[in-house]
Structure formats: C-alpha cells, structure tokens
N, CA, C and O atoms as a CHARMM CRD file, in Angstrom:
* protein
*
  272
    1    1 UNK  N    -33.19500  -4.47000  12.45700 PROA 1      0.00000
    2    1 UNK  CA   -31.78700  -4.69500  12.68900 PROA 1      0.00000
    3    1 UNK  C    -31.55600  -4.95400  14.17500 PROA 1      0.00000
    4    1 UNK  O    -31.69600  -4.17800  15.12000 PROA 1      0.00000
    5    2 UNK  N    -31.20900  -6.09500  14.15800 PROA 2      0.00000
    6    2 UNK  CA   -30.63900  -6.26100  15.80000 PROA 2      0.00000
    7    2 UNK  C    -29.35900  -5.22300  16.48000 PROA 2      0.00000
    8    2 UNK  O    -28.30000  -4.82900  15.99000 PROA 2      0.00000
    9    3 UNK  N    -29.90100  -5.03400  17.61700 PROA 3      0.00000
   10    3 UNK  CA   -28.39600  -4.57000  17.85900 PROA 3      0.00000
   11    3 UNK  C    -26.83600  -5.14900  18.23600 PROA 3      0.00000
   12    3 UNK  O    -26.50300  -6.23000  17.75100 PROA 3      0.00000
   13    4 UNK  N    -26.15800  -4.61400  18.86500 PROA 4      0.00000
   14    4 UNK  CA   -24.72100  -5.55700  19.12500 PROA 4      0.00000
   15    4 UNK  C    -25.37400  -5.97700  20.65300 PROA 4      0.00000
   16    4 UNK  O    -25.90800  -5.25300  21.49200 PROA 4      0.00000
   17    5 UNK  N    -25.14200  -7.25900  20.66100 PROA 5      0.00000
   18    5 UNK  CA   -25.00000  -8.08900  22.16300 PROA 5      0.00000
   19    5 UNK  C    -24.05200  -7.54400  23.12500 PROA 5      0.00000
   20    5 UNK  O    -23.06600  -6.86400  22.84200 PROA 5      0.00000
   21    6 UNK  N    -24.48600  -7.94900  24.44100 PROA 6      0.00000
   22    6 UNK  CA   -23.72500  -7.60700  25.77000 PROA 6      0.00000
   23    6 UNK  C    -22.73700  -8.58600  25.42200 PROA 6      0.00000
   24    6 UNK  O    -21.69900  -8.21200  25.96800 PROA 6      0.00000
   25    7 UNK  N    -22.47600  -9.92500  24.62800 PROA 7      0.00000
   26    7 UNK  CA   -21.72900 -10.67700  24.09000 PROA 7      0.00000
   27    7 UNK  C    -20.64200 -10.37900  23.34200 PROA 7      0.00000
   28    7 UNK  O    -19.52000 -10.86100  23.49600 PROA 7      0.00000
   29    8 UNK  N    -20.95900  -9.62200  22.57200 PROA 8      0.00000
   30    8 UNK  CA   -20.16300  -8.75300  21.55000 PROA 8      0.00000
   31    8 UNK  C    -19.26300  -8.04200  21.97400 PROA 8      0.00000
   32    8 UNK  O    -18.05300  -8.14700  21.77700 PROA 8      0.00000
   33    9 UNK  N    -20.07400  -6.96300  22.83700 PROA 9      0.00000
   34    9 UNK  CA   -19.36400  -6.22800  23.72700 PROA 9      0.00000
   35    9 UNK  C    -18.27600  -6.63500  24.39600 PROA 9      0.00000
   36    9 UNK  O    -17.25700  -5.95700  24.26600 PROA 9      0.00000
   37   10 UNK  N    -18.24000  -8.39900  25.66900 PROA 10     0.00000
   38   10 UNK  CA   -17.32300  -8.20300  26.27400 PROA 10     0.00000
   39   10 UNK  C    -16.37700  -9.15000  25.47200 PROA 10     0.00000
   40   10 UNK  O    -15.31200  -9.52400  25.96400 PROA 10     0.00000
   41   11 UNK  N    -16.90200  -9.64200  23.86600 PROA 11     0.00000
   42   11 UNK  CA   -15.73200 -10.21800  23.47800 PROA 11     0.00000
   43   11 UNK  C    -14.44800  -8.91700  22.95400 PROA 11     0.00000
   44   11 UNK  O    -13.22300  -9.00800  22.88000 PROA 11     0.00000
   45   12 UNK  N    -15.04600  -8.18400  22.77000 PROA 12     0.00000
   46   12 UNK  CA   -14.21400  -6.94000  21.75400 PROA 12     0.00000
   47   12 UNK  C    -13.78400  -6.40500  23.22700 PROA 12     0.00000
   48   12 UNK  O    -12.71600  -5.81600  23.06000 PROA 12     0.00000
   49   13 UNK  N    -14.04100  -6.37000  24.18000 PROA 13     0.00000
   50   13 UNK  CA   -13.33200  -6.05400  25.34000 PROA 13     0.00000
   51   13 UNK  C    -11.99600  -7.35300  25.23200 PROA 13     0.00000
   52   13 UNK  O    -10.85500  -7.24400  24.78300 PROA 13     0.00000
   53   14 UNK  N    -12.52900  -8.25900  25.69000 PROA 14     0.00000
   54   14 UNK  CA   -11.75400  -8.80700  26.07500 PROA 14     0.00000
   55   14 UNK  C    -10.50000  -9.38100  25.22200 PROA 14     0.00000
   56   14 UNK  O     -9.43200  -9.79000  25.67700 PROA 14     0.00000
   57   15 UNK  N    -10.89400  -9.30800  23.90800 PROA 15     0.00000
   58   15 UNK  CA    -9.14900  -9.16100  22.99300 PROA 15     0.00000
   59   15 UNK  C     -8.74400  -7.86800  22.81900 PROA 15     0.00000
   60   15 UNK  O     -7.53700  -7.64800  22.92200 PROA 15     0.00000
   61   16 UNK  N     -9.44600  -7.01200  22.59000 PROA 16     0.00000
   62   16 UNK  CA    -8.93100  -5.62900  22.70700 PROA 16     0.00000
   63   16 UNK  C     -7.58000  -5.52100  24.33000 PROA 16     0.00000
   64   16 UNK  O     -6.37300  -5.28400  24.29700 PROA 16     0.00000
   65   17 UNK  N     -8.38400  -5.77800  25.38800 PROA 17     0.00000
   66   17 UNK  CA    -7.28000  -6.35900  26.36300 PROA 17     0.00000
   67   17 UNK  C     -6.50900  -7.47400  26.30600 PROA 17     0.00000
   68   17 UNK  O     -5.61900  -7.32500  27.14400 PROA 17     0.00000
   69   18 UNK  N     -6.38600  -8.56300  25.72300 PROA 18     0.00000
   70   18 UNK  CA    -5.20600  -9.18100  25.05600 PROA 18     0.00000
   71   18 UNK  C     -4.43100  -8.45800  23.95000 PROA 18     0.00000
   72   18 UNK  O     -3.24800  -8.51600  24.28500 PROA 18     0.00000
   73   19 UNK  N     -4.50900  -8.01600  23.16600 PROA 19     0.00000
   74   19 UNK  CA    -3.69300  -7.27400  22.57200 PROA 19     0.00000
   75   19 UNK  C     -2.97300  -5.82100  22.84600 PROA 19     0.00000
   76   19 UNK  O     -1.84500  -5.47300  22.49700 PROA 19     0.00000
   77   20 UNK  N     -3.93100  -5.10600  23.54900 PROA 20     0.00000
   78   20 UNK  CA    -3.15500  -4.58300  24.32100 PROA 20     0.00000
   79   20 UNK  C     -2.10400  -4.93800  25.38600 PROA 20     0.00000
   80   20 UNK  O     -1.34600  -4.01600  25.68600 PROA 20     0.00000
   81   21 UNK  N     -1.95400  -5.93300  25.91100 PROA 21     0.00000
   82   21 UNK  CA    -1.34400  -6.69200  26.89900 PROA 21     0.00000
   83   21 UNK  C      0.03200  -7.45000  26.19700 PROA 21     0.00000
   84   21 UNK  O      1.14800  -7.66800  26.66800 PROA 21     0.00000
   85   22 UNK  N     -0.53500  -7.73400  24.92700 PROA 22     0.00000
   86   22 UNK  CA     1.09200  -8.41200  24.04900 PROA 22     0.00000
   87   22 UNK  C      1.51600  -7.07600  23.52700 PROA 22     0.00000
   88   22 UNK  O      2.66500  -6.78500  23.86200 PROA 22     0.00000
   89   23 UNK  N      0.93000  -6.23000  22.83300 PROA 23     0.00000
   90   23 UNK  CA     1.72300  -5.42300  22.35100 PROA 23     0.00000
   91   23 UNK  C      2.98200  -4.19700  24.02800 PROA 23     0.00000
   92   23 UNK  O      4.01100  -3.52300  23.98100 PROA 23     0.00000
   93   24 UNK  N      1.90400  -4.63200  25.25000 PROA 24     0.00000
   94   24 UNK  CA     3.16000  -3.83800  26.19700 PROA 24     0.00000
   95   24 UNK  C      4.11500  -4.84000  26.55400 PROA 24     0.00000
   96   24 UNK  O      5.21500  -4.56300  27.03100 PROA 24     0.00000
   97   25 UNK  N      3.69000  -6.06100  26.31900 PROA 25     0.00000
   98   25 UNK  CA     4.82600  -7.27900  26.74600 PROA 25     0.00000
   99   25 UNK  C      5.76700  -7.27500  25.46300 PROA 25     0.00000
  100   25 UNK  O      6.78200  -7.94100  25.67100 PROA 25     0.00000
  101   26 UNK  N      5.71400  -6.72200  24.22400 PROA 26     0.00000
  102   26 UNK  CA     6.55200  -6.56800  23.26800 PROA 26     0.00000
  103   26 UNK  C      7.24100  -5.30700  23.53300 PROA 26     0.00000
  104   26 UNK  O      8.46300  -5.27900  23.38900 PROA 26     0.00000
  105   27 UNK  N      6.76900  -4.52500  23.81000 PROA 27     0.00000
  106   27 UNK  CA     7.47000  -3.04800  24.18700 PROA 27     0.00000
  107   27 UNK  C      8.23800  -2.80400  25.43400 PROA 27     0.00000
  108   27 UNK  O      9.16700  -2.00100  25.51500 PROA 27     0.00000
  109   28 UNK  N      7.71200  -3.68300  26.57800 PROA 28     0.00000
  110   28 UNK  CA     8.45800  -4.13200  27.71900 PROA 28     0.00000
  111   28 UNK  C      9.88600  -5.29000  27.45800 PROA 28     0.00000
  112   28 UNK  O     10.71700  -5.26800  28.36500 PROA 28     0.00000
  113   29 UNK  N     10.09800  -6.03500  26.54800 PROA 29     0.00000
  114   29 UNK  CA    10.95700  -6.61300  25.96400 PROA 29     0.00000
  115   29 UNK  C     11.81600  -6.01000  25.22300 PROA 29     0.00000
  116   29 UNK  O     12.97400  -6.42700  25.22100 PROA 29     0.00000
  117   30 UNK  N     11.46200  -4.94500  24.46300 PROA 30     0.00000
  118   30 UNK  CA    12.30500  -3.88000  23.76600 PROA 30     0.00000
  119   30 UNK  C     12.99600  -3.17800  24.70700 PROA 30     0.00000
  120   30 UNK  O     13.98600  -2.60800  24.24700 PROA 30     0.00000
  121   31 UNK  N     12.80300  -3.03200  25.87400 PROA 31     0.00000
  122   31 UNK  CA    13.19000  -1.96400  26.89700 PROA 31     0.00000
  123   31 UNK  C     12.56900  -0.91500  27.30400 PROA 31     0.00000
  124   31 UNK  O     12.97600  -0.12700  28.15700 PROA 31     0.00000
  125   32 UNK  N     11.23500  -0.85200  26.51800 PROA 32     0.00000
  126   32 UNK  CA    10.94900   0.52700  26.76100 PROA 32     0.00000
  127   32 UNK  C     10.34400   0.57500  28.09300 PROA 32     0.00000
  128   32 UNK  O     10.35700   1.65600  28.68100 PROA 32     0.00000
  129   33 UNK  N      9.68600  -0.70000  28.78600 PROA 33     0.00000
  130   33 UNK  CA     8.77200  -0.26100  29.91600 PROA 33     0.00000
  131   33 UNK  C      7.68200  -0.33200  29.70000 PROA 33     0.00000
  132   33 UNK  O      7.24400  -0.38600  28.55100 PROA 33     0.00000
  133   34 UNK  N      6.87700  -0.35300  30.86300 PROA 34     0.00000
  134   34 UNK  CA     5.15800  -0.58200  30.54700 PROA 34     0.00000
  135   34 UNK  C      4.62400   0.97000  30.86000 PROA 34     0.00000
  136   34 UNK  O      4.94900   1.46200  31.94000 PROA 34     0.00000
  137   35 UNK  N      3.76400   1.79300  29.87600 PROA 35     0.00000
  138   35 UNK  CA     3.35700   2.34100  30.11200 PROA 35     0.00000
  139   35 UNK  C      1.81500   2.60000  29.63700 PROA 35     0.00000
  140   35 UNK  O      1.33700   2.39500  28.52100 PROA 35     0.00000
  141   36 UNK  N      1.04800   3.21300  31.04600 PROA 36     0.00000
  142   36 UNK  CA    -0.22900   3.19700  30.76000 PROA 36     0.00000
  143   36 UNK  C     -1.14300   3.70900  29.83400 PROA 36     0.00000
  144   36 UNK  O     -2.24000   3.24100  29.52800 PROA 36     0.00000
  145   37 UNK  N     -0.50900   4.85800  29.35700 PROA 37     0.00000
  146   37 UNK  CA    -1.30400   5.53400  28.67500 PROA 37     0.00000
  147   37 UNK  C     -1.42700   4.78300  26.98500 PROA 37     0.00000
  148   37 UNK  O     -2.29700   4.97500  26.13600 PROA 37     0.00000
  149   38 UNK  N     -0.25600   3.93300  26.93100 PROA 38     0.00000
  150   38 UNK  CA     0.14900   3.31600  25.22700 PROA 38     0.00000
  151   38 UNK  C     -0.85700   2.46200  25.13700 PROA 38     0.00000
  152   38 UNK  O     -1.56100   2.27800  24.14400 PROA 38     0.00000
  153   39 UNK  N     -0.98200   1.56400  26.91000 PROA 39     0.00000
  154   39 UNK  CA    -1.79100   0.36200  26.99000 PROA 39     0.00000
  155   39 UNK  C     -3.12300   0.62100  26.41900 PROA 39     0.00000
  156   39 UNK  O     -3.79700   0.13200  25.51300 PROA 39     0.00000
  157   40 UNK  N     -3.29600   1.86000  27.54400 PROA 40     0.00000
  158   40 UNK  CA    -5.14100   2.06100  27.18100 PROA 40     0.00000
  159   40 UNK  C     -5.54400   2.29300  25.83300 PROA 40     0.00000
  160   40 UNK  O     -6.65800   1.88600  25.50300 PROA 40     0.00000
  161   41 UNK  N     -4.52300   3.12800  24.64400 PROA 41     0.00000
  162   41 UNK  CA    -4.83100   3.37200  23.65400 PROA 41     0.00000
  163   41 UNK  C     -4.95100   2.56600  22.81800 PROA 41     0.00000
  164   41 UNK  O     -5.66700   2.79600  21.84300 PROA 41     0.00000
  165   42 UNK  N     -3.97300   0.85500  23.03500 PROA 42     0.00000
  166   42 UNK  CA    -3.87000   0.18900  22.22400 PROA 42     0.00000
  167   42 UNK  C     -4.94400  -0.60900  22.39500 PROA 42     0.00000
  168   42 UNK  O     -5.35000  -1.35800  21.50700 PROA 42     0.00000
  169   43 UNK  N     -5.42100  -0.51600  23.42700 PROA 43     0.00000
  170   43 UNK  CA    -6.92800  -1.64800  24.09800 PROA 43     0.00000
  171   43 UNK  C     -8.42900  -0.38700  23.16400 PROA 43     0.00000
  172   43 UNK  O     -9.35500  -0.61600  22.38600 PROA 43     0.00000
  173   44 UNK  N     -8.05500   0.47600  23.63400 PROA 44     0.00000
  174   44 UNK  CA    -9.47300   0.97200  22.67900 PROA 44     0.00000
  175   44 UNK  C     -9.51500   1.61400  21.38700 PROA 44     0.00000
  176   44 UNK  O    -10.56400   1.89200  20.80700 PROA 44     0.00000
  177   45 UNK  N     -8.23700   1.86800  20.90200 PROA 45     0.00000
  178   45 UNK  CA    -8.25800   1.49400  19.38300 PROA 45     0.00000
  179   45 UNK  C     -8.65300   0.42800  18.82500 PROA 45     0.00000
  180   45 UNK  O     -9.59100   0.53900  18.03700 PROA 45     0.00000
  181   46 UNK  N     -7.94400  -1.18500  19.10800 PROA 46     0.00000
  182   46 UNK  CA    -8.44300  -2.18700  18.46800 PROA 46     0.00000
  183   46 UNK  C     -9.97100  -2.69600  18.85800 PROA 46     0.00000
  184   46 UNK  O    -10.63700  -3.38500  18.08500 PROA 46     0.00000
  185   47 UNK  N    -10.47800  -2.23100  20.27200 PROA 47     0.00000
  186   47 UNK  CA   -12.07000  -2.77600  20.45100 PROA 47     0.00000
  187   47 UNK  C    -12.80800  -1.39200  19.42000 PROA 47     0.00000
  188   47 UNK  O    -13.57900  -1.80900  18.55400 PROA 47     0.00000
  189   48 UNK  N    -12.63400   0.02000  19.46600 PROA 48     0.00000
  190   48 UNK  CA   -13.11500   0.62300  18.73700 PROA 48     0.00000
  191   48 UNK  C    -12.88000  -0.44900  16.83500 PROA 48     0.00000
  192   48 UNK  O    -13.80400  -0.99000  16.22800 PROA 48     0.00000
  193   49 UNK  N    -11.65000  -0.41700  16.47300 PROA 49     0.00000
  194   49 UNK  CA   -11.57500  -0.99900  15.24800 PROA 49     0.00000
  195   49 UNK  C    -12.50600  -2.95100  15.03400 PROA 49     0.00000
  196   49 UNK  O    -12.76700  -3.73400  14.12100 PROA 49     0.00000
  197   50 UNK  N    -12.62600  -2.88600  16.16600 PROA 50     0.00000
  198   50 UNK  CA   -13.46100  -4.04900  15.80900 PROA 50     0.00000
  199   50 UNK  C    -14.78300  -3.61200  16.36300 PROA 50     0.00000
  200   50 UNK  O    -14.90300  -4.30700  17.37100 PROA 50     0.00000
  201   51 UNK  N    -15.39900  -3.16800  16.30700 PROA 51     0.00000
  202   51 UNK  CA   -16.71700  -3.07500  16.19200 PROA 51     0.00000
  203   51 UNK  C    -17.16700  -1.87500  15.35100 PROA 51     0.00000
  204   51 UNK  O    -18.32800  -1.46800  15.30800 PROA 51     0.00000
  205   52 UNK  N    -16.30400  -1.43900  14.79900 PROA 52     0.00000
  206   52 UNK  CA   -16.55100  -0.75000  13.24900 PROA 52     0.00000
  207   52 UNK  C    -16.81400  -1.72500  12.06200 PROA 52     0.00000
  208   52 UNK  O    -17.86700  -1.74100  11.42300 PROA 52     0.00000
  209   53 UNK  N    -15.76100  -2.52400  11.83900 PROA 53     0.00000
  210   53 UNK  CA   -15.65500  -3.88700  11.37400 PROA 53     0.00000
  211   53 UNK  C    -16.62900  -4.73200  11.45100 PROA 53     0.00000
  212   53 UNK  O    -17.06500  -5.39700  10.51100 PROA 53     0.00000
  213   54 UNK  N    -16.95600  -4.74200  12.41200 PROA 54     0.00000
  214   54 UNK  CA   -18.26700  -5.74800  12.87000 PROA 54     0.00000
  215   54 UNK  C    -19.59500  -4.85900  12.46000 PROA 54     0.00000
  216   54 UNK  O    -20.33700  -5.65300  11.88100 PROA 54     0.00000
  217   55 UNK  N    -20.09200  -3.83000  12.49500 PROA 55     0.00000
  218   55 UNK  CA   -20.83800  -2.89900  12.27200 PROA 55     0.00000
  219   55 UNK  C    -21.01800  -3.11300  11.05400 PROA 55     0.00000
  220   55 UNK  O    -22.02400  -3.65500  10.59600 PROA 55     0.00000
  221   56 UNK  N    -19.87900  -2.63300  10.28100 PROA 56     0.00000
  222   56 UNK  CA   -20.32100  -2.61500   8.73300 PROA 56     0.00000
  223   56 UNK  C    -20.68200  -4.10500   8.10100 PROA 56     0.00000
  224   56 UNK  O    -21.52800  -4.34800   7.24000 PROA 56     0.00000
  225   57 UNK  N    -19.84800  -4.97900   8.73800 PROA 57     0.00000
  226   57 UNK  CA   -20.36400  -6.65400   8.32300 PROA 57     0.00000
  227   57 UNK  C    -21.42300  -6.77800   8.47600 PROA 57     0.00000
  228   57 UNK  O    -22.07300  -7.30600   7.57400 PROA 57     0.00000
  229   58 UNK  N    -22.11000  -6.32700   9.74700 PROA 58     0.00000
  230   58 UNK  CA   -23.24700  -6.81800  10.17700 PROA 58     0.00000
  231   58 UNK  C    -24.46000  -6.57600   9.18900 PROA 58     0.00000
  232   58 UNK  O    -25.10500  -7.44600   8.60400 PROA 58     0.00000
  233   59 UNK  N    -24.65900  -4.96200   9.11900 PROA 59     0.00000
  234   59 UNK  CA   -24.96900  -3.94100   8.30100 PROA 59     0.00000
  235   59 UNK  C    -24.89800  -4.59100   6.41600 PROA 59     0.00000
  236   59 UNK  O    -25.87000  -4.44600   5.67500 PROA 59     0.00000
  237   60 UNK  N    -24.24600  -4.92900   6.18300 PROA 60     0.00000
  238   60 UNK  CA   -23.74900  -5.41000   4.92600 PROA 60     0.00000
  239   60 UNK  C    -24.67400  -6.90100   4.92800 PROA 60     0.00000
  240   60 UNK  O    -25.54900  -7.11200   4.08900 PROA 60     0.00000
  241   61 UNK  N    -24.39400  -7.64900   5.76700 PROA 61     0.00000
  242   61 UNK  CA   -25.45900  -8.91800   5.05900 PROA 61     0.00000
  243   61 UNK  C    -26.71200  -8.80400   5.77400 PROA 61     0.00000
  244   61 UNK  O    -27.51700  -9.73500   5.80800 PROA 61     0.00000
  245   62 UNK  N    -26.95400  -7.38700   6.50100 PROA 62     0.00000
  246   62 UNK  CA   -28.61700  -7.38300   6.70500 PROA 62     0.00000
  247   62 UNK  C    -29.12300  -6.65800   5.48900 PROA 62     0.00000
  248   62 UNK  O    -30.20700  -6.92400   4.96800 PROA 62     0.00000
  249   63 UNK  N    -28.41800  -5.86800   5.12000 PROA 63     0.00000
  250   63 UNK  CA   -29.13800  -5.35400   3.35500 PROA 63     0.00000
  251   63 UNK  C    -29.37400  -6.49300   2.47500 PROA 63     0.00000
  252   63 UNK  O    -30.44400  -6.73000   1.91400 PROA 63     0.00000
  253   64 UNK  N    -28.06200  -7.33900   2.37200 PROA 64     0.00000
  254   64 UNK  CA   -28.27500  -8.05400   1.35200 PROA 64     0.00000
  255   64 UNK  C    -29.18300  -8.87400   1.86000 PROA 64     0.00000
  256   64 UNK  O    -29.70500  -9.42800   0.89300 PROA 64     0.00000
  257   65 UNK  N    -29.69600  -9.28500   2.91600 PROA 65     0.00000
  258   65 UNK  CA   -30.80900 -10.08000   3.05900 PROA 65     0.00000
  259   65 UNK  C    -32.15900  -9.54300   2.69500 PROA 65     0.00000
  260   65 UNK  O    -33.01100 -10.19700   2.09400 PROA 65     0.00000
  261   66 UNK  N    -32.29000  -8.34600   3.08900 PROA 66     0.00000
  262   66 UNK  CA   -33.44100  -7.46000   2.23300 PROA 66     0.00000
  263   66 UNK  C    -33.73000  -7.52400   0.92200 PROA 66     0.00000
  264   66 UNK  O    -34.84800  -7.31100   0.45300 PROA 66     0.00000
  265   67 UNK  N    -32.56400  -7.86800   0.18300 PROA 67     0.00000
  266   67 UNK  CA   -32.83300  -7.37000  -1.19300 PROA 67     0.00000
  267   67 UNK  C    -33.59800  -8.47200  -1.91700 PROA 67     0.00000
  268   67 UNK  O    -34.30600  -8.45200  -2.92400 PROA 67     0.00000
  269   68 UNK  N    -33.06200  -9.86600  -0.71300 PROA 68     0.00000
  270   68 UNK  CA   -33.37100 -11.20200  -1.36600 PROA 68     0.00000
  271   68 UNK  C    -35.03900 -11.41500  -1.45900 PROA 68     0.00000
  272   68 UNK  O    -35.50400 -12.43900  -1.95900 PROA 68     0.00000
C-alpha cells in the first residue's frame, strides 16, 4: 500500500484553507466578524474529513485490486 503523497497533503491543506476562508467571508457578511478560532476549526475539520475520505477510497480499491 502506498502511502499519502506530500501532494496529497498540501492539496487537502490547501482547500481545507479555501473553505475555511469562504465559510469566514460568509460569517463576516452575516455580521458576525472574523474569528480565529471558527477559522482554524473549519480548515482542519474539512482537511481532517478529507483525508479520511481519501483513506478509505484509497484503501477500498487497493483490496479490490487484490482480490482480482
């Protein structure tokens, strides 16, 4: 099993920080203000949730390639 790329890595960085970044530009539009602590959570929730995602995909058609 290969592992995850330094590739991988800074893509799930780097939308994880786009989405964190629209969701405070949506919350900064609401009025609420930019705050840091919402940012950081929303940036490493979604890179954590995508490379769970990616994990089990990965994981999933390296079995089924075994079986073949």
């Amino acid at each position: 099993m290969k592992p995850i790329t330094k590739t991988m890595i800074k893509t799930f960085l780097f939308t994880g920080l786009i989405y964190a970044g629209l969701m405070a530009g949506y919350d900064y539009s609401e009025g609420n203000g930019f705050r840091l602590w919402r940012f950081i959570f929303h940036a490493s929730f979604f890179v954590l949730c995508m490379a769970l995602m990616s994990r089990y995909s990965y994981n999933k058609n390296d079995s089924s390639k075994d079986n073949k």
